[in-house]
C-alpha positions as CSV (number, residue, x, y, z in Angstrom):
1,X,-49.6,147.6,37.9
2,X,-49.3,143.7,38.0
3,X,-52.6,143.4,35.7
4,X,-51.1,146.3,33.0
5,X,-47.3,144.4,33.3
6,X,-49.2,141.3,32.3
7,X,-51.4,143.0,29.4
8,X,-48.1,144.6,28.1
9,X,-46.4,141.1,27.9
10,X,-49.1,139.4,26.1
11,X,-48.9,142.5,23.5
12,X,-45.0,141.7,22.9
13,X,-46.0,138.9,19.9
14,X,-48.6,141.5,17.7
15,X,-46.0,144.4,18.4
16,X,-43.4,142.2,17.1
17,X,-45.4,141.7,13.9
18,X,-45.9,145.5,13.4
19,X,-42.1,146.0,13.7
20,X,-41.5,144.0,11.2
21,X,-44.1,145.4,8.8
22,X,-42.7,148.6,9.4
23,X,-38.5,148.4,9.9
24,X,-36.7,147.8,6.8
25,X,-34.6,145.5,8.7
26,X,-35.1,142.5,11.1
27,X,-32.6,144.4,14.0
28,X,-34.1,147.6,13.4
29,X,-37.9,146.0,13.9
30,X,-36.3,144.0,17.0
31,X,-34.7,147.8,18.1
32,X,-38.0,149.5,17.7
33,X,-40.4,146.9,19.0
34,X,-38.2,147.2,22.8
35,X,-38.2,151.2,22.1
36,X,-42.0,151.4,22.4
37,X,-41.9,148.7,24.9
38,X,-39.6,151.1,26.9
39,X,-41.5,153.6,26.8
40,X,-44.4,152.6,27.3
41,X,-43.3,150.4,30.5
42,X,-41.4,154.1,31.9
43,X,-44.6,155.5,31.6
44,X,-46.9,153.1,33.5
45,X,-43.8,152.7,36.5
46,X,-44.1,156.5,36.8
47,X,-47.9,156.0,37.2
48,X,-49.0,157.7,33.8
49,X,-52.1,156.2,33.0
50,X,-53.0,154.8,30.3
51,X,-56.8,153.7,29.4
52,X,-56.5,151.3,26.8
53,X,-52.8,149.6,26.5
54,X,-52.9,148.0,22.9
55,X,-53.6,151.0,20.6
56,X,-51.4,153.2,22.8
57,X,-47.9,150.6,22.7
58,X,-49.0,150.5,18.7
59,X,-48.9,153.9,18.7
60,X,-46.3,154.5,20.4
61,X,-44.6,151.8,17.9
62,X,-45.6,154.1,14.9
63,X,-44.5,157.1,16.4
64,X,-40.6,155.6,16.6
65,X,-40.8,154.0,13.4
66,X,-40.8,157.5,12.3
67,X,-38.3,159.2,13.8
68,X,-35.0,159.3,13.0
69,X,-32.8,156.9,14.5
70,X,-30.6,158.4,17.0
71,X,-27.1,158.9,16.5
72,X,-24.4,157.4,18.9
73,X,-21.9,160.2,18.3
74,X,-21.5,163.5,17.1
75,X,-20.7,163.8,13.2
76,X,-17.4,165.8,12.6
77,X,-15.0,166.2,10.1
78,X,-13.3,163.0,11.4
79,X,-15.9,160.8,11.4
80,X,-17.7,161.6,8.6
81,X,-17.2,160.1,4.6
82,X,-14.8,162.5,3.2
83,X,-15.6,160.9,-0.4
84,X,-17.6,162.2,-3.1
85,X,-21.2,161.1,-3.2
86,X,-20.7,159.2,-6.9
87,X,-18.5,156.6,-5.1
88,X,-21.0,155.1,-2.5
89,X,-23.3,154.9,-6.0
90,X,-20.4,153.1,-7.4
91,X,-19.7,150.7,-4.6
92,X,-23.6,150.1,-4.7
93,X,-23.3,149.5,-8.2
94,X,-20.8,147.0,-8.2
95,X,-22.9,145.3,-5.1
96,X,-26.2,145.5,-7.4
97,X,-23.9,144.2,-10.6
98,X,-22.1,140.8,-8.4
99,X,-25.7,140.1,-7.0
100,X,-27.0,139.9,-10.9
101,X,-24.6,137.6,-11.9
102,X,-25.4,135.6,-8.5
103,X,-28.5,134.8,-10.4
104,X,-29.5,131.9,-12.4
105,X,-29.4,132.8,-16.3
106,X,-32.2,133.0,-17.8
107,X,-33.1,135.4,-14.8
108,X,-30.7,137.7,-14.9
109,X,-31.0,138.3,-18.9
110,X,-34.6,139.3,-18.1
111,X,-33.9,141.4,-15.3
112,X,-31.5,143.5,-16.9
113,X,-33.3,143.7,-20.5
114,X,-36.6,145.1,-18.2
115,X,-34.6,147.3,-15.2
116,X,-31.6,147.8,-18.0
117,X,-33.1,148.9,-21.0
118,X,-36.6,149.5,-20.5
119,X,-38.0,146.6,-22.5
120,X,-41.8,146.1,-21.8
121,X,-42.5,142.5,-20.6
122,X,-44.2,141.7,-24.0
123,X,-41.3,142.7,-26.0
124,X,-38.7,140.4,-23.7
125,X,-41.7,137.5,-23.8
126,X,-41.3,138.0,-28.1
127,X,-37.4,138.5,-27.9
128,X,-36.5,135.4,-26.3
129,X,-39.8,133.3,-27.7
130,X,-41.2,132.7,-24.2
131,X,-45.1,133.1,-22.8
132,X,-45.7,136.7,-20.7
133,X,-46.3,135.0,-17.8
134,X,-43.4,133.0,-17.6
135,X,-40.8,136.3,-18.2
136,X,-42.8,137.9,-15.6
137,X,-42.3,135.2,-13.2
138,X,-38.7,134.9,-13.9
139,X,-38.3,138.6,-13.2
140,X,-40.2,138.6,-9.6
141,X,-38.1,135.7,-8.4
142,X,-34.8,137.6,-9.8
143,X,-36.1,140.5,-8.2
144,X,-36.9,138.8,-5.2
145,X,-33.8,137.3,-4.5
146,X,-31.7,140.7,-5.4
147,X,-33.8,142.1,-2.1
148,X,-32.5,139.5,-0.4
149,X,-29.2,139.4,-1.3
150,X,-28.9,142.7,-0.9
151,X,-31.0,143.4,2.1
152,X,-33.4,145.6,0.7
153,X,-36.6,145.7,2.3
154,X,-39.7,144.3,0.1
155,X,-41.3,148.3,-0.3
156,X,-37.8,149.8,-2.2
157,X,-37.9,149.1,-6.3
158,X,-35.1,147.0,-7.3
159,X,-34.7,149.4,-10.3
160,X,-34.1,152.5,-8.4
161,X,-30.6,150.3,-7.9
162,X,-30.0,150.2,-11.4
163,X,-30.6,153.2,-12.7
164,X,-26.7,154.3,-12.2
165,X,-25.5,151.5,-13.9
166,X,-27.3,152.1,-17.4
167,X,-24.5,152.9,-19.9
């Protein structure tokens, strides 16, 4: 047991890694990582054996990355939103709209004239007499920093946020 305690806590950095490549969020990595570390440690102290620790506790980490996170209490009709669904969009709207004008500029004029209107990058580069490259630039680090502001993890499309607010 001593050799496979020792094994499992040399695993704790690399299953810390794959956390965070698979949680949308630094806590939920953190929660997940010491979910699979639980389970995997249960296992070995009720002697289950296991032949090869590293791909199972990855596993393991893949497999609760996948389920649905558990719910602390029942959902009733007193705990649950009574509000229509349009107003979360709305509140997420007006988060999406203060982080925009959060942004520098020159940024935030070529974020929304490519998530807002649909302008191709060419057409903004022509529009406002700058090189493609640089308007694509512009809109990665606008884009970058709405993820941020907005905790979004790096996978979900900034534009899926905007798609509400289009007039």
């Amino acid at each position: 047991m001593t050799d496979k305690t020792h094994t499992l806590t040399n695993l704790i950095p690399a299953l810390t890694r794959l956390a965070r490549i698979l949680a949308p969020t630094p806590d939920a990595a953190e929660d997940m990582a010491q979910e699979a570390l639980l389970r995997v440690w249960t296992r070995l102290k009720r002697g289950g054996e296991i032949e090869d620790l590293r791909p199972y506790l990855m596993t393991t980490l893949r497999n609760a990355s996948t389920r649905p996170a558990p719910q602390d209490q029942e959902l009733t009709e007193h705990n649950t939103p009574s509000q229509p669904a349009e107003v979360w969009s709305r509140f997420a709207c007006g988060d999406v709209n203060n982080a925009i004008t959060r942004l520098p500029d020159d940024q935030a004029e070529l974020l929304r004239m490519a998530a807002l209107y649909g302008n191709s990058y060419a057409d903004i580069a022509k529009a406002f007499d700058l090189p493609v490259g640089t308007v694509m630039s512009r809109i990665s680090r606008a884009r970058a920093r709405l993820r941020a502001d907005l905790d979004l993890p790096k996978s979900r499309a900034v534009e899926t946020l905007l798609q509400d607010m289009v007039p």
